[in-house]
N, C-alpha and C positions, 0 to 999 in steps of 0.2 A: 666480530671485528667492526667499531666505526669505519666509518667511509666519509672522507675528506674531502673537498668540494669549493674552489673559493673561499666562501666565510664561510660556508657552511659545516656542520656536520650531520651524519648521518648515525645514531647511534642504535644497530638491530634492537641489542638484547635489552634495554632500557626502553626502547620506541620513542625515542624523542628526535626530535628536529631542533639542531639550534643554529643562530645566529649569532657569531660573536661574541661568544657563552651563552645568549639568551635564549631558551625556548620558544618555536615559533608555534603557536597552537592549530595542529590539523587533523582531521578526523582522522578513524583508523582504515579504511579504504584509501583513503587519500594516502597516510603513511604503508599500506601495503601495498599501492599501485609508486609508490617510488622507489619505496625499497626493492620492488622486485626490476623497475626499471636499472635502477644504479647498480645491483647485484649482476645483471647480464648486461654491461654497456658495451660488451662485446660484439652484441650480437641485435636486430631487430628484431622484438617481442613483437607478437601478433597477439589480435584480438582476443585471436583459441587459448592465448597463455592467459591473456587478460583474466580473461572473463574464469579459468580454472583456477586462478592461484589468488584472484582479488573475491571474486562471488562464486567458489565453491562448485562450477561450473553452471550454473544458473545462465538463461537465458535474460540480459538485458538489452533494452533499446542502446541505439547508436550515439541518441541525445546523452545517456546518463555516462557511458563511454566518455564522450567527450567533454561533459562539464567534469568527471573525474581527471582527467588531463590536464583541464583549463586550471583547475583548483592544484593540483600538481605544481601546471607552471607558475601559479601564483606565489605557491608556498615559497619558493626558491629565486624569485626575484625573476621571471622570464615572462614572456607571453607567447600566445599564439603568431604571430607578426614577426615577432624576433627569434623564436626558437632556439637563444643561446645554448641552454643545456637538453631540451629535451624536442626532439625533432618528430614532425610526421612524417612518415616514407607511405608515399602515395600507394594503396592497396595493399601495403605488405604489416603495417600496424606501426609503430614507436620506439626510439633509441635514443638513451640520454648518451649524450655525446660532450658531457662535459667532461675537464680532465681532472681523475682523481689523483691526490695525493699520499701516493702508497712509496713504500721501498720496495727492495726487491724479497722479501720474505714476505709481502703484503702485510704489513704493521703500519701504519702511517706513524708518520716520522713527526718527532715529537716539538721540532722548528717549524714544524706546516702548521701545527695545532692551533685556528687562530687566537687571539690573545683576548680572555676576557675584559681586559680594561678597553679596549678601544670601548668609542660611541656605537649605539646601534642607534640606526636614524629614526629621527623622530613618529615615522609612520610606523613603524614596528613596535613599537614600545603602548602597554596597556594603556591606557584612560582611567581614572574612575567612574565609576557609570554613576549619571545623575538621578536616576529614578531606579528603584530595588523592579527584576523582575516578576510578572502576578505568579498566583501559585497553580498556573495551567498554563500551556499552548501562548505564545502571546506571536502576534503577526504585525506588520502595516504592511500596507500598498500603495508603492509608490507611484507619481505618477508617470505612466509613459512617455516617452521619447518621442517626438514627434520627426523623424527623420525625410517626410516626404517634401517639404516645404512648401503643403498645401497647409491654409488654413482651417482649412474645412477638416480635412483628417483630423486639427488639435481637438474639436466637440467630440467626435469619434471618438478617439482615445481617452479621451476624459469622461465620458458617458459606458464606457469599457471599462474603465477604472471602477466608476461609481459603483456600478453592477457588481463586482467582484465581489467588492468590500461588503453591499449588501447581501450577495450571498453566502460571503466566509460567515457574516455576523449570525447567520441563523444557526449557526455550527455551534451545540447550544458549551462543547469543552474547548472552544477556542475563545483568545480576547482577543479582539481588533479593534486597530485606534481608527477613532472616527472619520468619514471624510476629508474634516475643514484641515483637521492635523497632519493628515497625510498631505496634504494636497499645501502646505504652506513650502513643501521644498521642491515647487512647481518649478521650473524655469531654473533650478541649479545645478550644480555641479555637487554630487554630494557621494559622502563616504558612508555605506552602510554598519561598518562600525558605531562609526558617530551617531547615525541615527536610529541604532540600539538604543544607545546610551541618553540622547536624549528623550524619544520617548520611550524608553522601558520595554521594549521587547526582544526575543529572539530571535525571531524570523523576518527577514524583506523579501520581499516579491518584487522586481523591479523590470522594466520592457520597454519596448520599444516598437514605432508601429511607419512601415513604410509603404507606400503608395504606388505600385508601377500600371499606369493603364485605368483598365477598367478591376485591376487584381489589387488586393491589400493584405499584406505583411505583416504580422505580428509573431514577435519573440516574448517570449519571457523565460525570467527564470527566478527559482529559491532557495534563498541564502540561508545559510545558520550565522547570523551576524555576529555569535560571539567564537567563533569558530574559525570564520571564515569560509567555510564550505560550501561547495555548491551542492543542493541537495538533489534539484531536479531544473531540468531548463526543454525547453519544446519551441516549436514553430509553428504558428498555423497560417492558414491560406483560404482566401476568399474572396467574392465577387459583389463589388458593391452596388446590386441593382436594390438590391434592400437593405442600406445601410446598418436599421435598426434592427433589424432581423440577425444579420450576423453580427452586429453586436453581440446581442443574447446569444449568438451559438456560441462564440468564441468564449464571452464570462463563462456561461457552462461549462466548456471544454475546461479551461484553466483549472477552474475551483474543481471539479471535479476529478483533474488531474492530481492535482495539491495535495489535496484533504487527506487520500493515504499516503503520500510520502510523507506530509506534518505529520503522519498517525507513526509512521513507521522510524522519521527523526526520534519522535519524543519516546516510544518502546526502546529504540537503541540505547537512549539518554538515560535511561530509568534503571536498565539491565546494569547500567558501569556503575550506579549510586549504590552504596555501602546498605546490608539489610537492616542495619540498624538505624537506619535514617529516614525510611520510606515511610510516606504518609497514603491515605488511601487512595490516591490518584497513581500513584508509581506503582500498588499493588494493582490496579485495575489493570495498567498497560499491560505490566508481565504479566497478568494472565490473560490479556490479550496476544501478546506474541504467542502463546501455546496455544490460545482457541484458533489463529492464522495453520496451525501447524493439521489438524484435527485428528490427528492418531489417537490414542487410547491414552496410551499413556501421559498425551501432551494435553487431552483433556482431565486425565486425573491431578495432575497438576494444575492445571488452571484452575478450577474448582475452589480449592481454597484457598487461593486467591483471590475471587471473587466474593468470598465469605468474607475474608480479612477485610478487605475495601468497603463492603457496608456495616462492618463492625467498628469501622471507625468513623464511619459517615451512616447512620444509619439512614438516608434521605437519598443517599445515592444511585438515583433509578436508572443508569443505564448499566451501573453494576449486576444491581438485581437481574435487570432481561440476561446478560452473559451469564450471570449462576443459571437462570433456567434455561438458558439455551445450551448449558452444557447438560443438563437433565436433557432434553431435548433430543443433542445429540447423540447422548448413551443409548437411548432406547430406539431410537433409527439403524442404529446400528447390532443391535443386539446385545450390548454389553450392560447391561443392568443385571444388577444381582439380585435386588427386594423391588422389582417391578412395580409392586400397587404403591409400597410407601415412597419410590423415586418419583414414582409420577405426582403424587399427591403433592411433593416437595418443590416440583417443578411448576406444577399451576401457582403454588402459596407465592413460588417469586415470582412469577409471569405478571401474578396479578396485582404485587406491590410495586412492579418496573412500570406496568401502565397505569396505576394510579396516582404515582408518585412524579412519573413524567409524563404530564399530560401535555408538556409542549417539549419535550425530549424527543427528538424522532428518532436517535440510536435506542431509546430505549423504549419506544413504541413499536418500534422493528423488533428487534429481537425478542421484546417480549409479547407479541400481538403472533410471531412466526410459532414461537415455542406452546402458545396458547393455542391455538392451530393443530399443534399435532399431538401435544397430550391432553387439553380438554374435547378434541374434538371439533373444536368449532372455528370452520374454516370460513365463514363467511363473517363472522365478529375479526377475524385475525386479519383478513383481506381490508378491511373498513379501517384497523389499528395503522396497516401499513399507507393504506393510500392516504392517512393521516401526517403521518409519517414524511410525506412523499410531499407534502400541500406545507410543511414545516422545513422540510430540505429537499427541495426538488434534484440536488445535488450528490447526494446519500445515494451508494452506488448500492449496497444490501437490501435499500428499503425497494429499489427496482429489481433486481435479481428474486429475492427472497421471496418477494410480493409476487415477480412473474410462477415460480415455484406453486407458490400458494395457488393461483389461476389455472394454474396446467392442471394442478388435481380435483381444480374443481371445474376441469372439462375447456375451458376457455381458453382454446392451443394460441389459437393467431395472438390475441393478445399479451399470452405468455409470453410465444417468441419476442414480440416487439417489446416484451418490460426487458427480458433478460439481451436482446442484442443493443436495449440501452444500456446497461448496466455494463455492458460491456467496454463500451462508446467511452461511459463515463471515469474509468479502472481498468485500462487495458493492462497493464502487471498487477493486478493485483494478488495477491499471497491466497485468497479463496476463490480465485476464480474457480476451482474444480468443482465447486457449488453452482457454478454458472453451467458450467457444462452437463451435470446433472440434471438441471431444471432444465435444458437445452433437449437432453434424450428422453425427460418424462412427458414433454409438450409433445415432440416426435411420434414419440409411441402411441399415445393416444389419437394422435391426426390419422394414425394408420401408417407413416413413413418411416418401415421398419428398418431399412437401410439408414437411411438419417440419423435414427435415434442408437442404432451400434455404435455409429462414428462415432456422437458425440459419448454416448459412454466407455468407447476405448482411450478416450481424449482422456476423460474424470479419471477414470483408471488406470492409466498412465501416470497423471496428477498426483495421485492419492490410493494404491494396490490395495489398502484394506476398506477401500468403503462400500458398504452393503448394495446398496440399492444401483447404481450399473453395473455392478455383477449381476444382479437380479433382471435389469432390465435387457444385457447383452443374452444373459439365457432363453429368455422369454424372444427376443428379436430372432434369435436363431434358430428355435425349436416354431415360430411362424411361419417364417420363410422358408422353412426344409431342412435346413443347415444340421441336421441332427447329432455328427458328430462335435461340431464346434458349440448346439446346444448343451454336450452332456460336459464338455471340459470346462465350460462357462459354469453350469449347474456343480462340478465340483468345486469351484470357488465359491461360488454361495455358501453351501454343506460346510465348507472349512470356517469361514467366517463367520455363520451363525448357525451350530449343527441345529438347534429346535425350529425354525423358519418352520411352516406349517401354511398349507393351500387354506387352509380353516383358518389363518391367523392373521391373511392380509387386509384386511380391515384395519385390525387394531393396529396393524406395522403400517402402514399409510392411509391417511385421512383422504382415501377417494372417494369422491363425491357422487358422480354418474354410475349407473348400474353396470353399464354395458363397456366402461373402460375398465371396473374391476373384473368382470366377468371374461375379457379380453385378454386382462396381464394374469389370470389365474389358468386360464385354458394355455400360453405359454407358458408357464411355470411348468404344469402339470405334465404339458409334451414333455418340459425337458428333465422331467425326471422328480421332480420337486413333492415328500409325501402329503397325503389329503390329512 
């Protein structure tokens, strides 16, 4: 049943939004955090409904909550200020409180219908876009808002900007317009639409930066400009006794913030295009959305995926690394069927993803990680990443992945410090249970077997079938005494990989130190694990 609205309508089973017959264009979170609003106007929907019936019950931040709101109120003509149709109730969550247009059968009655011939006003109505957009990611960054009415914050902002932009630009699948271009709609009042359309991109980042005290304020957020959506928006805070200093923190923060929601916009973008239309860039994504996922299944899909993508690009090196880091993954986990010739397959791409991107750091990463653990050589893969790292310091895997790499080759403190960046840099991220993993292998090793349970109850919580903090919760518990909770830990192992073998963890993990292998084999064996 549409639902009726002022001009609007709501129509479920179609999923459109229109205006005065016209369609207004809004993503589908955006159209299922309204529709579910307008379907209960009855009543105040709370967050817990939010967050179930819009993201699947997924934990997200408070920011994306609210730019999904904001983007709501946008769609329908309201704001945060005015709250005509959809209101916040302090503590308790969100009520659209407009009045629909229903009879008493709930039909909407067919004189309320508004009349497609009226105008729909001139902001609403499409543009032609003056520039085609490129065939990747495309961005600009606009300049900040200078809201303190210090002069001195406008270099701040603008040297905050600059940073960005040269950070996003190292993003070797993203396009960013220049400084001088960004920065010519300095000092206006401008419509992110428009400045789609004029310079040819998708995405705006636009902010703003305010001054109280000795403390400084910076918002931003990012648009899907041809959409209108809000994709992500944040706040940071900080103390200007070293201006240029947190400069750099905050550009980090951002890009780093960004870079997977642009990953995770354009995956979404790619999954709605028709399969008949996809060029090797939309195949790389989806099989990126399933390597995010990392189950068995999500990586046999992805897989050929990443085949198709350099078969249509044979040049394609961050493809390549993702083919072999799904080789990679099989074998960490036990699910390999032809062992010698997966692996052999997995080096052959490893070793075209780092030849081929020698200044690619997605594909230095993953293919420098996966060369790491089936050619064995952890210290050529460590050199790949902090390459990697010196090309996108911003690259939240190449820090994670890289501290990983460190931990097995004994170098705990370090570890931690790569992966609690990595963290800093991608705190939602869709792999974080990789973080948490490389989190209880540095643990373990340090000797802080309590530590390292935690974080592999975290991973496995994350992610139930993954090998290795099952391996490593058995081993922590069959250390510390835990004997019983060693053997039920130890039957999840058995279940997941029955061939595991005390004689085979070598070849299942590239540990480097004698006395750390000799460590997690003496728990295994407590906890039941055969020689």
């Amino acid at each position: 049943m549409p639902f009726a609205f002022e001009d609007y309508v709501l129509d479920p089973e179609r999923r459109e939004l229109t205006l005065r017959g016209q369609v207004v264009t809004v993503g589908p979170q955006v159209f299922d955090l309204l529709l579910l609003l307008v379907s209960h106007h009855e009543r105040v929907v709370s967050k817990d409904d939010l967050l179930e019936a819009v993201w699947a019950g997924r934990i997200v931040s408070e920011s994306t909550i609210t730019s999904h709101i904001n983007a709501v109120r946008k769609a329908i003509g309201d704001t945060g200020e005015e709250q005509r149709l959809v209101r916040t109730i302090a503590r308790k969550g969100y009520r659209f409180v407009g009045q629909l247009k229903v009879d008493e059968t709930g039909e909407m009655r067919p004189s309320q219908v508004p009349d497609i011939s009226d105008p729909v006003p001139a902001e609403t109505q499409t543009q032609p876009s003056t520039l085609s957009l490129p065939d990747k990611p495309s961005i600009t960054v606009l300049p900040f808002h200078n809201l303190s009415g210090d002069p001195e914050q406008e270099y701040f902002a603008d040297g905050m900007v600059e940073d960005i932009i040269a950070a996003l630009s190292r993003i070797r699948w993203l396009f960013v317009i220049a400084r001088n271009s960004s920065f010519t709609y300095k000092g206006r009042d401008v419509d992110v639409k428009g400045v789609s359309q004029e310079l040819g991109v998708r995405y705006v980042l636009e902010g703003s930066v305010r001054k109280c005290g000795n403390k400084v304020r910076i918002t931003g957020q990012l648009i899907d400009a041809k959409s209108g959506m809000h994709i992500w928006a944040e706040r940071f805070e900080g103390l200007l006794d070293d201006i240029f200093e947190l400069q750099d923190q905050i550009a980090e923060s951002v890009v780093g913030a960004i870079a997977p929601q642009l990953e995770r916009a354009e995956i979404e973008r790619a999954k709605r295009k028709p399969t008949d239309s996809l060029d090797a860039y939309d195949y790389y994504l989806r099989g990126m959305a399933k390597l995010h996922n990392g189950t068995r299944e999500a990586i046999e899909q992805a897989l050929p995926l990443f085949y198709k993508a350099v078969e249509l690009d044979p040049e394609f090196a961050s493809a390549y690394g993702m083919a072999a880091w799904c080789h990679f993954w099989r074998k960490l986990n036990g699910w390999m069927t032809d062992r010698a010739q997966e692996i052999a397959e997995g080096v052959r791409l490893a070793r075209l993803a780092v030849e081929l991107g020698r200044d690619d750091a997605v594909a230095l990463t993953r293919g420098g990680h996966a060369l790491s653990h089936l050619a064995g050589d952890v210290d050529g893969g460590i050199a790949l990443l902090d390459r990697a790292r010196l090309l996108n310091p911003n690259l939240a895997p190449a820090w994670y992945l890289g501290g990983i790499l460190r931990a097995l080759r004994g170098e705990t403190e370090a570890a931690i410090e790569n992966l609690t960046h990595a963290v800093r840099l991608s705190p939602l991220d869709p792999e974080m249970f990789r973080m948490q993993v490389g989190m209880a292998i540095a643990h373990f090793f340090a000797g802080r077997f309590d530590c390292a349970t935690d974080w592999a109850e975290k991973a496995l919580r994350n992610l139930p079938t993954l090998l290795p903090p099952a391996a490593l919760l058995a081993a922590c518990h069959a250390l510390s005494g835990r004997t019983d909770k060693a053997t039920l830990a130890m039957q999840r192992v058995r279940e997941l990989d029955p061939s595991l073998r005390i004689s085979g963890l070598k070849e299942w993990l590239p540990i480097q130190r004698p006395e750390d292998l000799t460590r997690f084999a003496e728990g295994l064996r407590l906890a039941g694990l055969p020689e």
